[in-house]
C-alpha positions in Angstrom: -111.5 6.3 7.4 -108.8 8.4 6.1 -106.4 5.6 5.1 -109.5 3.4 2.7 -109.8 6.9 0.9 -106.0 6.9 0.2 -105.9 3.3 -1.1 -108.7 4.0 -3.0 -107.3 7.0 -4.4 -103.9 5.2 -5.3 -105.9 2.6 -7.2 -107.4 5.1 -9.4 -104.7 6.9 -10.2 -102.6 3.7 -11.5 -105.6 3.0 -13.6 -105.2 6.3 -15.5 -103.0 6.2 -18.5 -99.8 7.8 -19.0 -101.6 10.3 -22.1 -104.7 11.0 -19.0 -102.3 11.7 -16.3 -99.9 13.9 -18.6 -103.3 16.1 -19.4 -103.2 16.7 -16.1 -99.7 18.0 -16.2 -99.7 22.3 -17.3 -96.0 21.5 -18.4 -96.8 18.7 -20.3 -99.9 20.3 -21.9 -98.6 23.5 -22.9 -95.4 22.2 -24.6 -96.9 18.8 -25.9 -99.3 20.9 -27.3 -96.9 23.3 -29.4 -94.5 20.4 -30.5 -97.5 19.0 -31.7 -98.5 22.4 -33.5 -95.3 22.5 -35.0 -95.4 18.9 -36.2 -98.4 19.3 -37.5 -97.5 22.6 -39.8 -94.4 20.6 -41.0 -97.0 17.9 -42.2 -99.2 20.2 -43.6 -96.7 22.3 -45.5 -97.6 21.9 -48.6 -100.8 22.9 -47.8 -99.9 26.4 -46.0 -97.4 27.5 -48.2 -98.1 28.7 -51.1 -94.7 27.7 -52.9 -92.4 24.7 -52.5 -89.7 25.2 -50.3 -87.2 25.2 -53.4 -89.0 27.1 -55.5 -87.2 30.6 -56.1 -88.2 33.7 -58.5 -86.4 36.9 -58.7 -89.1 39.1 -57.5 -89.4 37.1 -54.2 -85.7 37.7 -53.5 -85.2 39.5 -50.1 -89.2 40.2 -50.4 -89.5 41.9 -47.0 -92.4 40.1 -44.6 -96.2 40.8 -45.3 -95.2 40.6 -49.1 -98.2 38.7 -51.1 -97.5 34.9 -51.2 -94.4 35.5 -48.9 -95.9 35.8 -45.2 -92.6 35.8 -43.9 -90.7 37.6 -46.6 -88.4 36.0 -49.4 -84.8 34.8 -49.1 -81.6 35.9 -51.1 -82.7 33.3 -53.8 -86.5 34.0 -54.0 -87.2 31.2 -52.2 -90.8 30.9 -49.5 -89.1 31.2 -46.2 -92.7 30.1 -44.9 -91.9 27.0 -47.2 -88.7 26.8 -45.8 -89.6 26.8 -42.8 -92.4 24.5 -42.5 -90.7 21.8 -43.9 -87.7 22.3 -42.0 -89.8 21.2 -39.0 -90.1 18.0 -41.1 -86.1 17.8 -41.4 -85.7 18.2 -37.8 -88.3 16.0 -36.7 -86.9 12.7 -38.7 -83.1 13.7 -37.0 -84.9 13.3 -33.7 -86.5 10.5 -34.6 -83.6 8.7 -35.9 -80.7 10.1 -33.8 -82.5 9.7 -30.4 -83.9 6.1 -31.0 -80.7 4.8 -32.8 -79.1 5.8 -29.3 -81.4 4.7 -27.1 -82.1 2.0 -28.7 -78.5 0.9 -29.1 -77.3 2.4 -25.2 -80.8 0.7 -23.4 -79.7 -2.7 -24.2 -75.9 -2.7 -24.2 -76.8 -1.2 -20.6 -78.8 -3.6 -19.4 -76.7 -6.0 -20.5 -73.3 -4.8 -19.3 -74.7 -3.9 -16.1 -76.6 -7.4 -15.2 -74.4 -9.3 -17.0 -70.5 -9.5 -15.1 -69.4 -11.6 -17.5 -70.3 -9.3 -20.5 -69.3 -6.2 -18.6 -66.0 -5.6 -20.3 -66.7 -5.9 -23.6 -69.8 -3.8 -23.4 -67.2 -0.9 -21.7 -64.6 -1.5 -24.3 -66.7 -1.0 -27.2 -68.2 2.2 -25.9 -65.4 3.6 -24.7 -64.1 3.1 -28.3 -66.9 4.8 -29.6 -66.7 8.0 -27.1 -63.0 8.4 -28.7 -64.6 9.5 -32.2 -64.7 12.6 -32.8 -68.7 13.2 -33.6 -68.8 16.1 -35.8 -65.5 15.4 -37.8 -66.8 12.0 -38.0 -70.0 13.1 -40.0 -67.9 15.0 -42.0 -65.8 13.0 -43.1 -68.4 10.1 -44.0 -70.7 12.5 -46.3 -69.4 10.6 -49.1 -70.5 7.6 -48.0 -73.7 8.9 -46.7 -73.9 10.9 -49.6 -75.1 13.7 -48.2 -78.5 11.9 -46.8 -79.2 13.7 -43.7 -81.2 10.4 -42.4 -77.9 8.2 -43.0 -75.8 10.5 -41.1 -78.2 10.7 -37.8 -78.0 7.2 -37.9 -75.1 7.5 -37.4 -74.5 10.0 -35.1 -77.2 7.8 -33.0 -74.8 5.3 -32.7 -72.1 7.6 -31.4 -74.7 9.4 -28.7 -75.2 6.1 -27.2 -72.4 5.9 -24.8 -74.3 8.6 -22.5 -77.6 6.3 -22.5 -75.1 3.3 -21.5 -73.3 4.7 -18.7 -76.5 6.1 -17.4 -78.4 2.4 -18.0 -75.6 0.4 -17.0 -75.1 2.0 -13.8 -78.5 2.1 -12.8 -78.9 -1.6 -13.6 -75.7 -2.8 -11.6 -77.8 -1.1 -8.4 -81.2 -2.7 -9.1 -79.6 -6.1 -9.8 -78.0 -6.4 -5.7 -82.0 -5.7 -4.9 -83.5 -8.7 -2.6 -86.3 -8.6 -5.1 -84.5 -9.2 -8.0 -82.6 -12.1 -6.0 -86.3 -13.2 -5.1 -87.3 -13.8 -8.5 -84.2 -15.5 -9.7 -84.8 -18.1 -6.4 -88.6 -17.9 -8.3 -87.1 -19.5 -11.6 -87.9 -15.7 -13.7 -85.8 -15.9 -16.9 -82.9 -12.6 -16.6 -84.6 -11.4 -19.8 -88.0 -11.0 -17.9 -86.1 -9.6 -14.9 -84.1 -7.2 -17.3 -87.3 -6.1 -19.1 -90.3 -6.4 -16.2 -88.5 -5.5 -12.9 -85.2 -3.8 -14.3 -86.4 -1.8 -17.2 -89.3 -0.7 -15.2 -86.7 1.5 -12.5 -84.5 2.8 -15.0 -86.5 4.0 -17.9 -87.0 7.6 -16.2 -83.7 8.8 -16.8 -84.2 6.8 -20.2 -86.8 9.5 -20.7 -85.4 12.5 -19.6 -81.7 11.5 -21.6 -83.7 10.5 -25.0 -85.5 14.0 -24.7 -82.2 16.0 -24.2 -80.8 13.4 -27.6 -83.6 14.4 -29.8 -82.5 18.3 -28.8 -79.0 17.2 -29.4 -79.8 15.3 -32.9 -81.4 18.2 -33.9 -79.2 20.7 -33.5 -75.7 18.6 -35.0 -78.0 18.6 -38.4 -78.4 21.8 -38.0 -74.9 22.5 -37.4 -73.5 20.4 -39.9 -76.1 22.3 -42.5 -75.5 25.6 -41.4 -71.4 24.8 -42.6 -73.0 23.2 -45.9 -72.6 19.7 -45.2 -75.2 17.8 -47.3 -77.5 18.3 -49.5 -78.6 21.7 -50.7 -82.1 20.7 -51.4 -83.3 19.9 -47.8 -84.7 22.7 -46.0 -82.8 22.5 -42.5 -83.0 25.4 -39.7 -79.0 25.0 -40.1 -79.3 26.2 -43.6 -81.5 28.8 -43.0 -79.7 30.3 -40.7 -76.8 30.4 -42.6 -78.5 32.3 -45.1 -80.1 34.8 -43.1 -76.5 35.3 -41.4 -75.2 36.5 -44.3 -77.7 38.6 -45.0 -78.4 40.1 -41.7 -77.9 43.6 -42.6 -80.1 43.6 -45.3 -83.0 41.5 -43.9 -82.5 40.7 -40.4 -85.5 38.9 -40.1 -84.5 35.6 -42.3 -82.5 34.9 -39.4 -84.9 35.3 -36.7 -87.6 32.7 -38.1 -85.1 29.8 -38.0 -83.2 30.1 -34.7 -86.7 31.3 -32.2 -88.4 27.9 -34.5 -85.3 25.9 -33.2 -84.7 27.2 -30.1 -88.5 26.4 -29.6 -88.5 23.1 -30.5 -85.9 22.2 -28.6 -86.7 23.5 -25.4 -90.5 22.4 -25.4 -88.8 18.2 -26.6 -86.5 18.7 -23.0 -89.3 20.0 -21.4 -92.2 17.8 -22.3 -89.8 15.1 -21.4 -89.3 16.1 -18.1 -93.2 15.8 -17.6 -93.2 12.1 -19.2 -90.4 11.0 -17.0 -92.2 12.2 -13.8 -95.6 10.5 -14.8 -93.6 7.3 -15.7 -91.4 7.5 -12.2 -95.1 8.5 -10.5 -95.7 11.6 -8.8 -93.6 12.6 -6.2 -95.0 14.9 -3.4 -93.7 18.4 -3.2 -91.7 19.3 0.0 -93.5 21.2 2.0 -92.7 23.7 4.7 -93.5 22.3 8.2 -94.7 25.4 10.0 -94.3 25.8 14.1 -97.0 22.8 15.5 -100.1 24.2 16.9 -99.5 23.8 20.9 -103.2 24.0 23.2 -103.5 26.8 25.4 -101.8 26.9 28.6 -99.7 23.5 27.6 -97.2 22.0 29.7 -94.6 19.5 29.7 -95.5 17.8 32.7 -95.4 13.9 32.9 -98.6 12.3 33.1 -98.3 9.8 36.0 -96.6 11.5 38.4 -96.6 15.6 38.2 -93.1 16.0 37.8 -91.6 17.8 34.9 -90.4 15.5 32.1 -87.1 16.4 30.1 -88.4 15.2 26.7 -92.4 15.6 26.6 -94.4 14.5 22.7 -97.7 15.5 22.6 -100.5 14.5 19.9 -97.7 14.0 17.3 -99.4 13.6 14.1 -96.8 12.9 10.7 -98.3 12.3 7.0 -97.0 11.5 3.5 -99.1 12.3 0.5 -100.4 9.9 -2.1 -99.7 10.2 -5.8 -103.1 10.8 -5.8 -102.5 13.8 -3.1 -104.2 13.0 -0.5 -102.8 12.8 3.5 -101.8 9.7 4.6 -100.7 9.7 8.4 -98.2 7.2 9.3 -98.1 8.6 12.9 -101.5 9.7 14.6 -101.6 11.2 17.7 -98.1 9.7 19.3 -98.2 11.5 23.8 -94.6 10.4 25.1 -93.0 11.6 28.2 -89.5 11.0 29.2 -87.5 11.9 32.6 -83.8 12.2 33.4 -82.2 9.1 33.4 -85.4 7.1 32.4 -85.0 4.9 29.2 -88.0 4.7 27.2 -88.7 1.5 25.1 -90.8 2.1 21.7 -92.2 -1.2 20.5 -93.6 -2.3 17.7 -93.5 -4.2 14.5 -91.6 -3.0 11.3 -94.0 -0.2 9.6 -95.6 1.0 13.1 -94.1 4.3 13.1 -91.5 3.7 15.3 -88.9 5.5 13.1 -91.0 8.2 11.9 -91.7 8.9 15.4 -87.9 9.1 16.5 -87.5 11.1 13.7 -90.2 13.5 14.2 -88.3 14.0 17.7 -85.3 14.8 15.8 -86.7 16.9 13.1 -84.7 15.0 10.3 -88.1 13.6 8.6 -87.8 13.7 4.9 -89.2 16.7 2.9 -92.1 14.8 1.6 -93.0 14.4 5.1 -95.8 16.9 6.9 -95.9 17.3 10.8 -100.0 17.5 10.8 -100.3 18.6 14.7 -98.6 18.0 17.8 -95.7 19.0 20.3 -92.3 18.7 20.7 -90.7 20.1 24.0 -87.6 19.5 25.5 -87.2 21.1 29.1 -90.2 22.5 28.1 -88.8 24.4 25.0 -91.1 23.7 21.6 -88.3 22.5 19.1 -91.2 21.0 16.3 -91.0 23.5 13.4 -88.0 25.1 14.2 -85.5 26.9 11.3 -83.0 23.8 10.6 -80.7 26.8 12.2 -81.9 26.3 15.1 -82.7 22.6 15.4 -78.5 22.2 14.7 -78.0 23.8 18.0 -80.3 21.4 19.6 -79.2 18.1 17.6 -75.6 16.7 19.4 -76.0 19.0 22.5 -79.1 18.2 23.5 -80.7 15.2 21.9 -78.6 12.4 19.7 -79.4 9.4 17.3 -77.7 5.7 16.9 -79.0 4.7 14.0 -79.8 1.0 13.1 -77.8 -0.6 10.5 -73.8 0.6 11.7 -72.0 -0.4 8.2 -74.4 1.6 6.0 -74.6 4.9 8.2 -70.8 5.8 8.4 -69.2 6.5 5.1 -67.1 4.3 3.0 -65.2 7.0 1.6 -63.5 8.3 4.9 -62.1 7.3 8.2 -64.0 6.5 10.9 -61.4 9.3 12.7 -62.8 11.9 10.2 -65.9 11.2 10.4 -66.0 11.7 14.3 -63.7 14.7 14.0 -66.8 16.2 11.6 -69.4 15.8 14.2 -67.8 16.6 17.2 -66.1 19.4 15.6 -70.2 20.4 14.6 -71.7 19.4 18.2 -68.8 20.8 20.3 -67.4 23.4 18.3 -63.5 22.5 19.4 -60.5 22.4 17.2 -59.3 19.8 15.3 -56.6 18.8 17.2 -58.8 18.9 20.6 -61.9 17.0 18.6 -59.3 14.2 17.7 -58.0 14.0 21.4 -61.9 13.8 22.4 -62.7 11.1 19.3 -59.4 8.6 20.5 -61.1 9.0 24.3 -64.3 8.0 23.2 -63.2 5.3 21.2 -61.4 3.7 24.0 -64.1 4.5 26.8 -66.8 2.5 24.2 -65.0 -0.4 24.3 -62.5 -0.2 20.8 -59.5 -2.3 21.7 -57.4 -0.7 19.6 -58.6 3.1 19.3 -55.9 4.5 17.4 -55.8 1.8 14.6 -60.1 1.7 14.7 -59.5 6.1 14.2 -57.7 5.5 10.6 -59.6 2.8 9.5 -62.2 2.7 7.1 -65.8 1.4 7.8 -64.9 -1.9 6.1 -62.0 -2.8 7.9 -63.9 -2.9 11.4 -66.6 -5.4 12.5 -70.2 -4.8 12.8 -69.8 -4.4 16.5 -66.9 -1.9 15.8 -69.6 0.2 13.9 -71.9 0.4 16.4 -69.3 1.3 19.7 -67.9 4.1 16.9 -71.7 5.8 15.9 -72.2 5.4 20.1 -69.6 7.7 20.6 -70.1 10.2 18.0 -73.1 10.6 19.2 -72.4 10.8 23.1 -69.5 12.9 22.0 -71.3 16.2 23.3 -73.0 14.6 26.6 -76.2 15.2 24.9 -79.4 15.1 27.3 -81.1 12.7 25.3 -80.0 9.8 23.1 -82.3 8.1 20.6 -81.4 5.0 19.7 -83.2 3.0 16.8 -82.6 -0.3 16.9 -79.0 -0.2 18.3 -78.5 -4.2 18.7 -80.9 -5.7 15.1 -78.2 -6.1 13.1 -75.7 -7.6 15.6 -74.8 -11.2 17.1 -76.2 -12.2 20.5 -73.2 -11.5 22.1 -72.0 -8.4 20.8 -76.1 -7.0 21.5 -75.4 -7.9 25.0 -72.6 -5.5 25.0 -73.7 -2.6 23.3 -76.5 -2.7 26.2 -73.8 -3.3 28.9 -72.1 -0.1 27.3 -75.7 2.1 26.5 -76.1 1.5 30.4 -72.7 2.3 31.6 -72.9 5.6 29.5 -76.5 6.7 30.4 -75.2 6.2 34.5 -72.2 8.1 34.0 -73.5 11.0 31.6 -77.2 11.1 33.2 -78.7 10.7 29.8 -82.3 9.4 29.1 -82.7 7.2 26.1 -85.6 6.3 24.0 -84.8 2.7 22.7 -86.8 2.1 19.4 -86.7 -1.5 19.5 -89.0 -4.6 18.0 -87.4 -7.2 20.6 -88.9 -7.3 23.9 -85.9 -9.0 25.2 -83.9 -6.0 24.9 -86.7 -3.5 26.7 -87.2 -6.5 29.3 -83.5 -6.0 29.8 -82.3 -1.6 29.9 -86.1 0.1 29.7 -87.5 1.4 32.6 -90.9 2.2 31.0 -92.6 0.7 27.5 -94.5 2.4 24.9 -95.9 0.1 22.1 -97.1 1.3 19.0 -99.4 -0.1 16.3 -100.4 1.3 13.4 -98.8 4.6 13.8 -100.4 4.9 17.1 -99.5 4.3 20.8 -101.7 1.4 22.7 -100.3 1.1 25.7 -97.8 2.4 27.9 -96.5 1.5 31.6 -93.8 0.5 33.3 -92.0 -2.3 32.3 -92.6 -4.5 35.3 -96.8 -3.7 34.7 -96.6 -4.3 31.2 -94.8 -7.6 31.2 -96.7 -9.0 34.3 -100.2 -7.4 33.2 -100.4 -6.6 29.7 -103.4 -4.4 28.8 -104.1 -4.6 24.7 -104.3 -7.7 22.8 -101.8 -6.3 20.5 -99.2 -5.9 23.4 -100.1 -9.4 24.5 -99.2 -10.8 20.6 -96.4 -9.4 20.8 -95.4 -10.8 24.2 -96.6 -14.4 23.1 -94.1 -14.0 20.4 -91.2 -14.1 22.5 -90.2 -17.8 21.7 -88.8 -18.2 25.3 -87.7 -16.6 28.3 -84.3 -17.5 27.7 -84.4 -14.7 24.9 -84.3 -11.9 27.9 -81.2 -11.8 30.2 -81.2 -12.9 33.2 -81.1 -10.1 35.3 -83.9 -8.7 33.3 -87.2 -7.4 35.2 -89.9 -9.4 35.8 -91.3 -10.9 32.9 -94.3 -12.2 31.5 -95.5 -15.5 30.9 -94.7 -16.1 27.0 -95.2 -19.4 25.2 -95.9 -21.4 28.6 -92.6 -20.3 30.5 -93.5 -19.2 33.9 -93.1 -15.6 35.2 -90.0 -14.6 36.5 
């Protein structure tokens, strides 16, 4: 019943507006709630102070703070510095407003553009890297005459020469949504690239949008300041800038002038970054908070003894329970109650659709699930030794030596940026703890003894240079590089040719016999279980519905879901020929 209530949940929540769900964000309510305080005394200024903010008389000047129709004391000229003040929250609210929509604005689109857009590309990058060449401040400066002095002209623009940062930021962002398959999917669907841009594009990047514009409106703020504290402009706007000019040079004499202006814009500017962070997380959706995974709860007198046949298994999963929370908060488990047993020698087939929990239970084994991931209950032993909730410390001892992962997909697990001879050098350097010079020896060994034809030319290539198949043999040996016990391997064959899957089996076979390994094959094809596995677990749901021996489960399937799944199998040619028996599928006969 658990996983209705989480939908249900989820639902809700995305009805909620962004203003509801930021009300339910302390950050975002505490500084929403003095920006708005502030804004509101700027608009009301007239009404709190009693004087205009350039309204000066001699007996006000340097009036010390409590002094009668000066709360907050008198400046050098006789001026309100309440007045001043007040309306100076006006000044620096219109620079936000201009400077950091003038940029975002102006960097969004030219983003968006230049990063969907190839063609476009190098003109959107010339102009902005012209524009990053200006120097900002001088810049301003310089064009007071032509601005003549208007503080609103001149953040306009300075918002033109902020926007490079929101470019780069859009551009590059948009260049990685654009190789999505869903944006290819609705460009095969006939969507126009100014819907794609706005609806599927716009919709990923505008986070950082946030977060950026928030840190601008800071940033807009403070160069009018800055360019009014050196007396740029006019002398008639109240700025903080100006302010805290003033009160510098009279700091001696009445300290206090220049503590109103720099804690009002050191306020303000903290509480714009900050409420920003709040919008951007309620715009990006909620994003659990890692939590600790303490030691899994273990029943008394427990012990890792296979089910079947008494004798003691090597790897042994009990009751393994792993859940992700909703935005909403609530558990959702993705793996419920998962018993696995596995001997010496033995290889294990887990089978199952995509989104069963095959993975999440291979990597519950490993203790490499995410941080938003919780281990809810359950065991992890091997040789009888509970490795579930252990310090990463220790789990590094265990990880190479003991138990080892192929992971599916070859080309996007080894890094583009180094050599595949580096990159086994690192792990058998981590796993083994040799040299250098002996974990090269060992890397150019197991290159040649999976089946590299060339070892010493595969060791200083890069990832791109080698083959799919290449890929593979090289992640096989880094990770049989310390003999570990056990090897997990997820998926080791999707992603390959027929041919080259048949050999990566050949070689998982050759290496298990010689090193004594037991291997847990997460696979979806039960041509490749019918072919290495020994025994078959199939999962469904996050849950195991059968398990047996690969001869009883192929000639005698048990669950319906097991015998769908066998149906599937388009023919019997799929599965090798010296496979086990097999099962009748799609009216071939068993064999």
């Amino acid at each position: 019943m658990s996983a209705p209530t989480t939908v249900t949940a989820e639902v809700e929540e995305k009805r909620r507006g962004t203003v509801a769900r930021l009300i339910r964000d302390p950050q975002a309510v505490v500084t929403g709630s003095i920006l708005l305080l502030m804004v509101l005394a700027g608009l009301f200024a007239n009404v709190i102070a009693q004087h205009g903010p350039n309204e000066a008389s001699l007996s006000a000047a340097l009036a010390p703070v409590g002094t009668p129709g000066y709360p907050l004391g008198g400046d050098q000229s006789g001026r309100d510095i309440l007045a001043r003040l007040l309306h100076s929250i006006n000044t620096a609210v219109v620079s936000a407003l201009i400077g950091a929509s003038v940029a975002a604005l102006v960097g969004t689109v030219s983003g968006l553009i230049g990063g969907y857009f190839l063609k476009l590309r190098g003109v959107t990058e010339w102009v902005f890297t012209l524009i990053m060449t200006f120097p900002g401040m001088l810049l301003l400066i310089l064009l007071m005459p032509v601005t003549k002095g208007d503080y609103r002209f001149t953040m306009l623009i300075f918002g033109v020469l902020l926007s490079p940062g929101i470019y780069r930021i859009v551009r590059n962002m948009t260049i990685g949504v654009s190789n999505e398959l869903y944006v290819d999917a609705a460009k095969v669907s006939g969507v126009t690239n100014p819907r794609i841009l706005f609806r599927h594009v716009l919709s990923v990047v505008r986070g950082p949008i946030v977060i950026s514009t928030a840190f601008l409106c800071g940033t807009s703020i403070s160069t009018q300041s800055g360019l009014a504290f050196l007396g740029v402009g006019s002398k008639e706007i109240p700025s903080f800038g100006a302010m805290i000019s003033e009160g510098f040079k009279n700091i001696h004499l009445a300290p206090a002038q220049y503590l109103w202006p720099s804690l009002a814009l050191g306020l303000m500017n903290a509480c714009i970054v900050l409420f920003g962070n709040s919008l951007r997380d309620i715009l990006q959706g909620a994003q659990p908070k890692p939590q600790k995974i303490a030691v899994a709860h273990v029943a008394q007198g427990f012990e890792a003894l296979d089910i079947d046949t008494g004798k003691a298994s090597l790897l042994s999963v009990r009751d393994l329970g792993i859940a992700y929370r909703s935005p909403a908060g609530d558990l959702n488990e993705v793996v419920r109650g998962v018993s696995l047993n596995l001997k010496a020698g033995e290889t294990l087939g887990l089978v199952g659709e995509s989104g069963s929990g095959k993975t999440q239970t291979a990597f519950g084994v490993l203790g490499v699930l995410p941080n938003e991931a919780l281990v809810t209950r359950g065991s992890v032993r091997i040789d009888g030794k509970e490795i579930l909730g252990l310090p990463e410390a220790d789990l590094i001892n265990v990880r190479g030596s003991q138990i080892a992962y192929v992971p599916q997909e070859p080309m996007s697990n080894l890094d583009p940026v180094y050599t595949v001879g580096k990159q086994l050098i690192e792990g058998i350097m981590a796993s083994t703890g040799v040299k250098r010079a002996a974990a090269k020896e060992r890397a150019l060994e197991l290159l040649d003894r999976v089946g590299i034809p060339d070892p010493a030319k595969t060791f200083k290539s890069y990832p791109h240079e080698i083959s799919g198949g290449m890929a593979q043999r090289v992640l096989i040996a880094g990770a049989v590089a310390a003999a570990p016990r056990i090897l997990i391997a997820d998926e080791p064959t999707t992603a390959l040719d027929v041919t080259v899957q048949a050999d990566i089996l050949d070689l998982l076979r050759d290496l298990q016999r010689e090193m004594g390994m037991a291997i847990v094959l997460v696979t979806h094809n039960f041509g490749v279980v019918a072919d290495i596995c020994d025994r078959i677990a199939v999962m469904k749901q996050g849950e195991i519905v059968e398990q047996g021996t690969t001869v009883d489960v192929f000639a005698d399937p048990q669950h319906d879901y097991t015998k769908m799944l066998l149906n599937s199998i388009l023919d019997e040619d799929t599965v090798r020929s010296d496979a086990p028996v097999l099962v009748e599928a799609a009216g071939g006969e068993v064999r």
